[in-house]
Each structure stands twice: as structure tokens, then as C-alpha cells.
MDAnalysis code that builds the backbone (N, CA, C; Angstrom):
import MDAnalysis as mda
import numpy as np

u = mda.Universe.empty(363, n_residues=121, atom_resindex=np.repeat(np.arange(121), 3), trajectory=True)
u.add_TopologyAttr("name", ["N", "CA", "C"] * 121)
u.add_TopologyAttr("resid", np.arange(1, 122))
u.add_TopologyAttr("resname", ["UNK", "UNK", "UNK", "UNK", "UNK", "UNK", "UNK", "UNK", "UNK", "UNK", "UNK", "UNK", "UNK", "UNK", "UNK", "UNK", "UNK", "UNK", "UNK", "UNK", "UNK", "UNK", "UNK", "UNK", "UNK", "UNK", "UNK", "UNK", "UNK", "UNK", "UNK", "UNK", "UNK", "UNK", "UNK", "UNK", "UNK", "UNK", "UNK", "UNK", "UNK", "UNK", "UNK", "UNK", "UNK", "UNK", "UNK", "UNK", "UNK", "UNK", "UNK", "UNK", "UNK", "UNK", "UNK", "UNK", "UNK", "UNK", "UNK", "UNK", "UNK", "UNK", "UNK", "UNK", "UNK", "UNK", "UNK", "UNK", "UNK", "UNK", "UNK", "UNK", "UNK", "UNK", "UNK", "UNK", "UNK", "UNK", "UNK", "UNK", "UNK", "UNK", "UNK", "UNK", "UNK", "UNK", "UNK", "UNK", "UNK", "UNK", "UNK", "UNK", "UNK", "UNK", "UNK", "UNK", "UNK", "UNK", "UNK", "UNK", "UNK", "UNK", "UNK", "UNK", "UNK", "UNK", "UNK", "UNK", "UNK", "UNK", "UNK", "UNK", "UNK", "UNK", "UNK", "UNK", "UNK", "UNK", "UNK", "UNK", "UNK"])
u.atoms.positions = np.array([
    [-2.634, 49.580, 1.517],
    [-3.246, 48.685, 2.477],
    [-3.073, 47.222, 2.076],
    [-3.490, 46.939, 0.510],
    [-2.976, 45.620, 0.325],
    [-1.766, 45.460, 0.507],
    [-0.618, 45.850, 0.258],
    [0.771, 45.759, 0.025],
    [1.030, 45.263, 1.828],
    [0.397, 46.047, 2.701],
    [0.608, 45.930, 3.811],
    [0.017, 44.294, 4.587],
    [-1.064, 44.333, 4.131],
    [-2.041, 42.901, 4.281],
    [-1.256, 41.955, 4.318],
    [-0.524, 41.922, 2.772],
    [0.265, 40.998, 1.896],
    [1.371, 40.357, 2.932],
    [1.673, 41.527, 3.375],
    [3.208, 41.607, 4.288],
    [2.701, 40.730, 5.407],
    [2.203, 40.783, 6.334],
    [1.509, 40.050, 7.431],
    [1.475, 38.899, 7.236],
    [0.360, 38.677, 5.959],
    [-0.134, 37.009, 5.952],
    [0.850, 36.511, 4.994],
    [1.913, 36.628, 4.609],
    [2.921, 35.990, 3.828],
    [3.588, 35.078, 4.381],
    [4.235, 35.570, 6.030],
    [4.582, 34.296, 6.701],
    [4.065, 33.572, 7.151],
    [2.441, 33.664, 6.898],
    [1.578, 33.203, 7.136],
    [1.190, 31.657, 6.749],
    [1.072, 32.127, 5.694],
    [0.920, 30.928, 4.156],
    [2.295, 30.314, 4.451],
    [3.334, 30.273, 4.944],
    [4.674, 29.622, 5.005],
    [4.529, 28.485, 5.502],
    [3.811, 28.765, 6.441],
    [3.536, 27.772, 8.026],
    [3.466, 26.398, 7.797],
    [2.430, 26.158, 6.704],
    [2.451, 24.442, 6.475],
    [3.407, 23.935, 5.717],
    [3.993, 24.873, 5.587],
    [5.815, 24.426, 5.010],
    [6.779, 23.580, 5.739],
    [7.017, 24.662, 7.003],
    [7.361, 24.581, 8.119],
    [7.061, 23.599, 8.888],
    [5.704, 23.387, 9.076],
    [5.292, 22.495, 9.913],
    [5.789, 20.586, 9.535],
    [5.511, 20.585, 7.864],
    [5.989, 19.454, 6.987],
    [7.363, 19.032, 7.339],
    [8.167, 20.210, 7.468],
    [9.451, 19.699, 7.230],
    [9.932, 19.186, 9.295],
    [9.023, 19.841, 9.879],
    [8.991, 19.246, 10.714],
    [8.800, 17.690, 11.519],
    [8.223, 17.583, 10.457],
    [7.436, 15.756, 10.437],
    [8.280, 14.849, 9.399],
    [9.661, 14.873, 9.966],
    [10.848, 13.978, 9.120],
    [10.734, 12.552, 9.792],
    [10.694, 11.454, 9.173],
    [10.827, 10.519, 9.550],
    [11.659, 9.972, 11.057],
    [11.181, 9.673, 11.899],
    [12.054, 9.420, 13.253],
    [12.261, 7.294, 13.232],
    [13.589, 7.587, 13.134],
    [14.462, 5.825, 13.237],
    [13.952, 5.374, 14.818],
    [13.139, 4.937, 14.701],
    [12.900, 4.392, 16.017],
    [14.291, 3.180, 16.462],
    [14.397, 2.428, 15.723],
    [15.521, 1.428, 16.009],
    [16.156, 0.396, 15.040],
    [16.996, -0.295, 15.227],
    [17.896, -0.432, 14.345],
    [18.500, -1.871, 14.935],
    [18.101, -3.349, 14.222],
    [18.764, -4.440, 14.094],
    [19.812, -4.232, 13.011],
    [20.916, -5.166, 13.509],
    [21.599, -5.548, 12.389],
    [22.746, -6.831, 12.898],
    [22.301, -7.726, 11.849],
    [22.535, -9.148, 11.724],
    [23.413, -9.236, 11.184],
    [24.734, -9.929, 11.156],
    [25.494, -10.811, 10.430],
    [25.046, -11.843, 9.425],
    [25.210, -11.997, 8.003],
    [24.510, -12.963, 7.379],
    [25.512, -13.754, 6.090],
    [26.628, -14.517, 6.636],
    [27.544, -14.463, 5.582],
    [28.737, -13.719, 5.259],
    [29.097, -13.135, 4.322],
    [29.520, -11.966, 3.812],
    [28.927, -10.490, 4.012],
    [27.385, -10.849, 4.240],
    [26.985, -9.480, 4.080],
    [25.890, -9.469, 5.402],
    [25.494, -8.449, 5.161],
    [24.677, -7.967, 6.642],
    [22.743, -7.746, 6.440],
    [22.118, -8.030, 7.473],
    [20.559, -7.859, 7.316],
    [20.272, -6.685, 8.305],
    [19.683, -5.288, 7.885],
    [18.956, -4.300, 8.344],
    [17.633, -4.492, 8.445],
    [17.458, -4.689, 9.947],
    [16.053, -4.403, 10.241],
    [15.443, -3.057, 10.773],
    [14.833, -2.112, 10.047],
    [14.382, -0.383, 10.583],
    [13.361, -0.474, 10.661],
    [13.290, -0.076, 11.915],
    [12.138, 0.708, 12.675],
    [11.900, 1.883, 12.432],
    [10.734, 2.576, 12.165],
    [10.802, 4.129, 11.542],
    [8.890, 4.344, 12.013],
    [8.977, 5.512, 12.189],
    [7.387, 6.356, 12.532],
    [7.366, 8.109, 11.937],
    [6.471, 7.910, 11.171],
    [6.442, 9.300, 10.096],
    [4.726, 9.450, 10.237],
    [4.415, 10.335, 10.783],
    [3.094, 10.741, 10.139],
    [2.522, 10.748, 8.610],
    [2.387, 9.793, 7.814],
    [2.149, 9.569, 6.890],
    [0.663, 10.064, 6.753],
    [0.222, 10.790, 5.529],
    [-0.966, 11.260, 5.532],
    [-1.593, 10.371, 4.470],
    [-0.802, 9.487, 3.179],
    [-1.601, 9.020, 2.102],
    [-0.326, 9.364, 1.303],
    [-0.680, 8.673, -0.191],
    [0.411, 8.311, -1.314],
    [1.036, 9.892, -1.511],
    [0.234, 11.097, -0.951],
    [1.426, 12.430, -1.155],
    [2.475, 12.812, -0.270],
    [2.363, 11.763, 0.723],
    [3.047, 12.001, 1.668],
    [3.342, 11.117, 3.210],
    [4.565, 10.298, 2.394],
    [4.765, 9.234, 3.537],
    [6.491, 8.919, 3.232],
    [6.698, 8.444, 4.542],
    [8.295, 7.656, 4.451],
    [8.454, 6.781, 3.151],
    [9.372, 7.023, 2.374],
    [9.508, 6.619, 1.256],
    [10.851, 5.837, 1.252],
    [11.809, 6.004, 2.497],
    [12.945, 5.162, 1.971],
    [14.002, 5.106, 3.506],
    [15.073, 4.225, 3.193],
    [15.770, 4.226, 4.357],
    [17.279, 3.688, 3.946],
    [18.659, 4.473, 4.045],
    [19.631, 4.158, 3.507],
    [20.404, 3.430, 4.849],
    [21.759, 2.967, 4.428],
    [23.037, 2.330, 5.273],
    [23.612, 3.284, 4.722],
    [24.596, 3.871, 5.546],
    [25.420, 4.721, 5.448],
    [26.735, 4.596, 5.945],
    [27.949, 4.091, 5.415],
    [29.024, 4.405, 6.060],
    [29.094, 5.619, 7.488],
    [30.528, 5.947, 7.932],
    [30.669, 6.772, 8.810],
    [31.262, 8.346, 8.242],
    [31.678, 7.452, 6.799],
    [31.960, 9.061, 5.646],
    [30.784, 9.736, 5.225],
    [29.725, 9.033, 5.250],
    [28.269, 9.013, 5.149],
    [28.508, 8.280, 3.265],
    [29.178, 7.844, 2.718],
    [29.315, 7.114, 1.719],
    [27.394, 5.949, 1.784],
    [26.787, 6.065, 0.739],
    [25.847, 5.190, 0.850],
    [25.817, 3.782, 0.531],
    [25.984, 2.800, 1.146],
    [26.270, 1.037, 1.346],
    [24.703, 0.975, 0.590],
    [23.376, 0.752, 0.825],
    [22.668, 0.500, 0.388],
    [21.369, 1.043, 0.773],
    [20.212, 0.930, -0.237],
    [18.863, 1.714, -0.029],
    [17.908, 0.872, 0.157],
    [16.665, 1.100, 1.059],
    [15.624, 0.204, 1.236],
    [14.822, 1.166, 0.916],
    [13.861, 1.085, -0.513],
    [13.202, 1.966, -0.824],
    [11.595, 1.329, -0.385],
    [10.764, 2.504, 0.202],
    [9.690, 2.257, 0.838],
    [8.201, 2.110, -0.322],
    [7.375, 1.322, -0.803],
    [6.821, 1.928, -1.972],
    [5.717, 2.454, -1.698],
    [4.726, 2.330, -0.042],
    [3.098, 3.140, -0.185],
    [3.213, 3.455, 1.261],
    [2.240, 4.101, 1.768],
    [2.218, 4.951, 2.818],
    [2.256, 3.705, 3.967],
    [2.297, 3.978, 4.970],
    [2.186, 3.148, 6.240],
    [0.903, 4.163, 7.342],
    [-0.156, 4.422, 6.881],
    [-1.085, 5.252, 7.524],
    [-1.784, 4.846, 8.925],
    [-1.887, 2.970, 8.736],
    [-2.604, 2.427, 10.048],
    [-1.316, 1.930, 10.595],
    [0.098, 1.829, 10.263],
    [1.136, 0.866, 10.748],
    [2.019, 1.464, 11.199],
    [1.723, 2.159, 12.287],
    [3.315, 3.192, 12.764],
    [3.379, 2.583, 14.662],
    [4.690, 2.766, 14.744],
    [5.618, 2.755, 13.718],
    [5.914, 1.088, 13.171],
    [6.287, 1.133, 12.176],
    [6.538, -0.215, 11.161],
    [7.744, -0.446, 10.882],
    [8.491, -1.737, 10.548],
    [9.589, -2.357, 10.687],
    [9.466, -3.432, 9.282],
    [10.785, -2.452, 8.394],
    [10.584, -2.817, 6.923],
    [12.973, -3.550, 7.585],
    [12.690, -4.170, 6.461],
    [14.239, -5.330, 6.281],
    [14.931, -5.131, 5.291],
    [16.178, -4.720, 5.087],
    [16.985, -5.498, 3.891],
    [18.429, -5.899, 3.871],
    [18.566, -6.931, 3.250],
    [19.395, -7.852, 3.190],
    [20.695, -7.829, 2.312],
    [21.672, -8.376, 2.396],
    [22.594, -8.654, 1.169],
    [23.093, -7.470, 1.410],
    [23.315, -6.633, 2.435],
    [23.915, -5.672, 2.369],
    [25.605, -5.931, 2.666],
    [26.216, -5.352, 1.474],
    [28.148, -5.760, 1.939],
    [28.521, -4.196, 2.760],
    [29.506, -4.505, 3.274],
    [30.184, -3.865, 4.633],
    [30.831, -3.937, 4.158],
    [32.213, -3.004, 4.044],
    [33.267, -2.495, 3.696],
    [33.952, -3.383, 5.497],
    [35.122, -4.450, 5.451],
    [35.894, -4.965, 5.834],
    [36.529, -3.912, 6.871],
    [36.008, -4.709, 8.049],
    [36.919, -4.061, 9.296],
    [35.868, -2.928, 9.788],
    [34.996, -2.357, 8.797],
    [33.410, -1.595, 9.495],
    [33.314, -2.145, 11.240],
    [33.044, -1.136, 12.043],
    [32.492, -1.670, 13.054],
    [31.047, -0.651, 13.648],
    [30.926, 0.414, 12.653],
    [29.795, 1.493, 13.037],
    [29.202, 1.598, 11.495],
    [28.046, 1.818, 11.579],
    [26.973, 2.144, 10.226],
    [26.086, 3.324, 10.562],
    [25.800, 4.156, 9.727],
    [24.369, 5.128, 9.827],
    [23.468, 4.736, 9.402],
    [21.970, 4.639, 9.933],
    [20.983, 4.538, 9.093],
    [20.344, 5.865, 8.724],
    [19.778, 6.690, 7.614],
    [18.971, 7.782, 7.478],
    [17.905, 7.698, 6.693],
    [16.800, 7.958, 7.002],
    [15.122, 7.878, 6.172],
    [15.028, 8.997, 5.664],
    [14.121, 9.037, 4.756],
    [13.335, 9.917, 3.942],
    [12.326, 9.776, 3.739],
    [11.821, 11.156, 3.435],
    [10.549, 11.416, 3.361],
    [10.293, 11.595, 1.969],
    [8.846, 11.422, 1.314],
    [8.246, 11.539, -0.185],
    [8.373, 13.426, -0.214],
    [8.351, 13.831, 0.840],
    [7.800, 15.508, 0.605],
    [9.717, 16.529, 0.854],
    [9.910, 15.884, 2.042],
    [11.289, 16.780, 2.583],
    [12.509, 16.556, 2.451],
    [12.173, 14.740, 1.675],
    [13.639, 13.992, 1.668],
    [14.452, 13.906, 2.605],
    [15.618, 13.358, 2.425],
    [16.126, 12.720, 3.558],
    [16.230, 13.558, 4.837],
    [15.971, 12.831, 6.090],
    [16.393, 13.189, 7.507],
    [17.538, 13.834, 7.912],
    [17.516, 14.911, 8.691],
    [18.990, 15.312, 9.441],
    [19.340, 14.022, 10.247],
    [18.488, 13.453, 10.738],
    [18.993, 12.267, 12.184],
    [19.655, 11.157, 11.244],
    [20.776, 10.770, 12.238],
    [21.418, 9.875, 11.486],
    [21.528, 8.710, 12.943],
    [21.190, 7.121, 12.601],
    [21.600, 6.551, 13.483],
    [22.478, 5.742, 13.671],
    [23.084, 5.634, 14.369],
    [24.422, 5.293, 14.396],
    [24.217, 3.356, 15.025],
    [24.420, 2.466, 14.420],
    [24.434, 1.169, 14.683],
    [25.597, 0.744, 14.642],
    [26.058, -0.134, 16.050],
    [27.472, -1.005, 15.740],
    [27.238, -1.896, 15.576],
    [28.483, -2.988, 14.621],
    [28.106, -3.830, 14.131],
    [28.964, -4.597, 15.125],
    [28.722, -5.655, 15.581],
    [29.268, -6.436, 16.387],
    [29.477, -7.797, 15.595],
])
């Protein structure tokens, strides 16, 4: 009977697994500036952040090889500020670039399947 119990509520207990990895950071939107030589990312991002165990923690540039150009690492939760619009700068572009990915991560699931695709004009 236990063995059987066990069996039932096992996928049970899974669920808030599931549900977590469900709650991946979503790129709401995506500036990007010319600045020189190099380029300024402005991201927009909205994550159900619950507190320091669990919030958007970061946001990369990504080539179109998905090669990583640079990281904007996030450092504390955003709990009252969604969605919120974090910047970074000094980013170099590989010459003749005319498309970039942006992809976020999460503190719990790590990085996002969604990738957004920004042209650089």
C-alpha cells in the first residue's frame, strides 16, 4: 500500500519544479544604441521574483552563433519593480553585425529558452 501511495504522490511533489521552471524570465524589450565603437543595451525583463532565492539574476548579448558579446549581471531581486529596465554599456560588436540576441536568467533555472533578436541599425 505504501509502495503504491508513493507511486501517486511522487509526481506529485514534482509539481513545484515544474511550475519554477515555468517562470523564466520574459525580455519584455530591447534598446540598443550606437555609442562610439561600441554599443549601449537597454533590457526590459519581468520575472516573478519571490526574494534573494529567487529572482532574474542576469542578461547576456549574444551574437547570432549565440557566441556571448557581453553579460549584465543582475545583483538583488526586483520584487516591487516589474517589469524593470537595467543598461549596459561598452559593449563591442563584432564589425559588419547587423542582428544581436538578448537572453536572461534566472537565480533558480538559469538561462531562458527565449532569445531576442535586436537589429542593430
Amino acid at each position: 500500500m505504501k509502495k503504491h501511495l508513493l507511486m501517486i504522490l511522487a509526481p506529485l511533489m514534482a509539481l513545484p519544479a515544474l511550475v519554477a521552471l515555468a517562470d523564466a524570465p520574459k525580455i519584455e524589450a530591447v534598446t540598443a544604441t550606437p555609442s562610439g565603437a561600441a554599443w549601449r543595451f537597454d533590457v526590459t525583463l519581468s520575472h516573478p521574483d519571490t526574494g534573494w532565492d529567487h529572482y532574474a539574476d542576469g542578461w547576456r548579448v549574444l551574437d547570432m552563433q549565440g557566441n556571448a558579446l557581453a553579460l549584465r549581471v543582475l545583483t538583488h531581486p526586483h520584487e516591487q519593480e516589474q517589469p524593470f529596465t537595467r543598461s549596459l554599456s561598452g559593449v563591442l560588436v563584432p564589425a559588419g553585425t547587423t542582428q544581436v540576441q538578448i537572453q536572461a536568467r534566472c537565480l533558480i533555472d538559469g538561462w531562458g529558452e527565449d532569445l531576442f533578436v535586436v537589429d542593430l541599425k
